[in-house]
N, C-alpha and C positions, 0 to 999 in steps of 0.2 A: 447049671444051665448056662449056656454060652451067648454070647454075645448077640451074636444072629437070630438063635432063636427064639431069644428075648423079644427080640424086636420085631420076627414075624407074626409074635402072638400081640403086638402093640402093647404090650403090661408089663413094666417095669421088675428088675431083680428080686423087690421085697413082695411079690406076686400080689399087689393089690389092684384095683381093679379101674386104676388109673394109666391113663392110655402115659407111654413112654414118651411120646411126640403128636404133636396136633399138625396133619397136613397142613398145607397153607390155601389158604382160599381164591387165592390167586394162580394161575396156571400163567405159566411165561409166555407161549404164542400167546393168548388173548388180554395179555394185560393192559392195552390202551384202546382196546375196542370203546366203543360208546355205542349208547342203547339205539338210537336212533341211526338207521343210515344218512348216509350224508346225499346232497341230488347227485355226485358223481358216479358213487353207487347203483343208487337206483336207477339213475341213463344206462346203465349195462347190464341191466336185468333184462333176461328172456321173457319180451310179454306175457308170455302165459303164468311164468315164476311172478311176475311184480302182480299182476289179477288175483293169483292167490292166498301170496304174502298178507299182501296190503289189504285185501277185500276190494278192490274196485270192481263197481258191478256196471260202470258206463266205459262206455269206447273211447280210447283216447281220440284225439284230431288226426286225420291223417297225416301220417310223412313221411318223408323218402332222409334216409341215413348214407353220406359217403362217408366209407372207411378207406384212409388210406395210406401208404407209410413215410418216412421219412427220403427223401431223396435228392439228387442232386442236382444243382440247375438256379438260375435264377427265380423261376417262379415258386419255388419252394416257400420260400419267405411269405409271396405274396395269396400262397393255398392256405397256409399258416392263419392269417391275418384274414381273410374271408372265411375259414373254419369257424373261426372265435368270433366271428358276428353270427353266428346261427343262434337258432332258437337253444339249439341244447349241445354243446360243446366238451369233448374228453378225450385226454392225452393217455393213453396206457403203455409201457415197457421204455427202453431206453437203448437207446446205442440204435444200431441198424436195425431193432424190434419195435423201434417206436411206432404207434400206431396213433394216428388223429380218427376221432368221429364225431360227425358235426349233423345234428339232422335238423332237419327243414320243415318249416309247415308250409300250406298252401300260398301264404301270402308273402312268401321270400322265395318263390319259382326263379327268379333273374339271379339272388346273388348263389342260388344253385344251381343252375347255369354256369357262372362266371365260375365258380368254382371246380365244379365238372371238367370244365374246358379246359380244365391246367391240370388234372388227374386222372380224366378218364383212358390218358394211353396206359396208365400204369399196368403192370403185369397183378399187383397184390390190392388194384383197389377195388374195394366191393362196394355195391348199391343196395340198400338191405330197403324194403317196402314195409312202412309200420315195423320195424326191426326184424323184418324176417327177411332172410335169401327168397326170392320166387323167382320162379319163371321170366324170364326176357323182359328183368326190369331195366337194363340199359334199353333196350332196343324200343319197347312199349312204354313203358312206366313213366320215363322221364320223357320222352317226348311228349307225353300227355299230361304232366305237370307240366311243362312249360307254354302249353296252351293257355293256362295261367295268367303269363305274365303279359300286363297292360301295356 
């Protein structure tokens, strides 16, 4: 019996009925996973996936999501740096893929505003409502969150 097929039947040369090798219990993509996701995760979950995952049976708080990318300019820095005071803040890809999303609850209308105002000419930056794309949420949506602010 040859080598090979020794080992596709997992049972060693002297045909006993002990396996030649024991896989390993570890699989290489998934070996530093942890059980629990971590919040950066779960910020990039398609509402309807995190409702399900997780069991949540209550609505989250409303909020409006600017996504936007890396670019050149001085106020770069400063879209940066009001991103990362949002309620819930996440950098994904790197190089010219870099993407920021910073979403807002009701009672941060102004530094969503202020932040808009430095990204919303961009060609790649989206407004997602409660994390979805809808309908004329620049046009609608965020003028009416900033009714909001005091």
């Amino acid at each position: 019996m040859s080598k090979a097929s020794s080992q596709s039947g997992n049972t060693p040369h002297g045909g006993t009925n002990q396996p030649a090798y024991r896989p390993s219990d570890r699989f290489w993509p998934y070996v530093g996973v942890s059980e629990e996701p971590t919040a950066e995760e779960l910020a990039i979950l398609n509402p309807d996936l995190r409702r399900i995952v997780l069991g949540e049976t209550s609505k989250p708080p409303f909020s409006v999501t600017v996504v936007f990318p890396r670019f050149d300019g001085d106020d770069y820095e400063r879209a940066v740096e009001l991103a990362k005071d949002s309620t819930e803040y996440f950098v994904s890809g790197t190089g010219s893929g870099t993407r920021h999303r910073a979403r807002f609850r009701p009672h941060e209308a102004l530094k969503l505003r202020a932040l808009f105002e430095l990204v919303g000419a961009l060609d790649l930056c989206d407004v997602l409502i409660d994390d979805r794309a809808v309908p004329y949420a620049r046009e609608l949506w965020l003028p009416l969150f900033w009714f909001l602010i005091r």
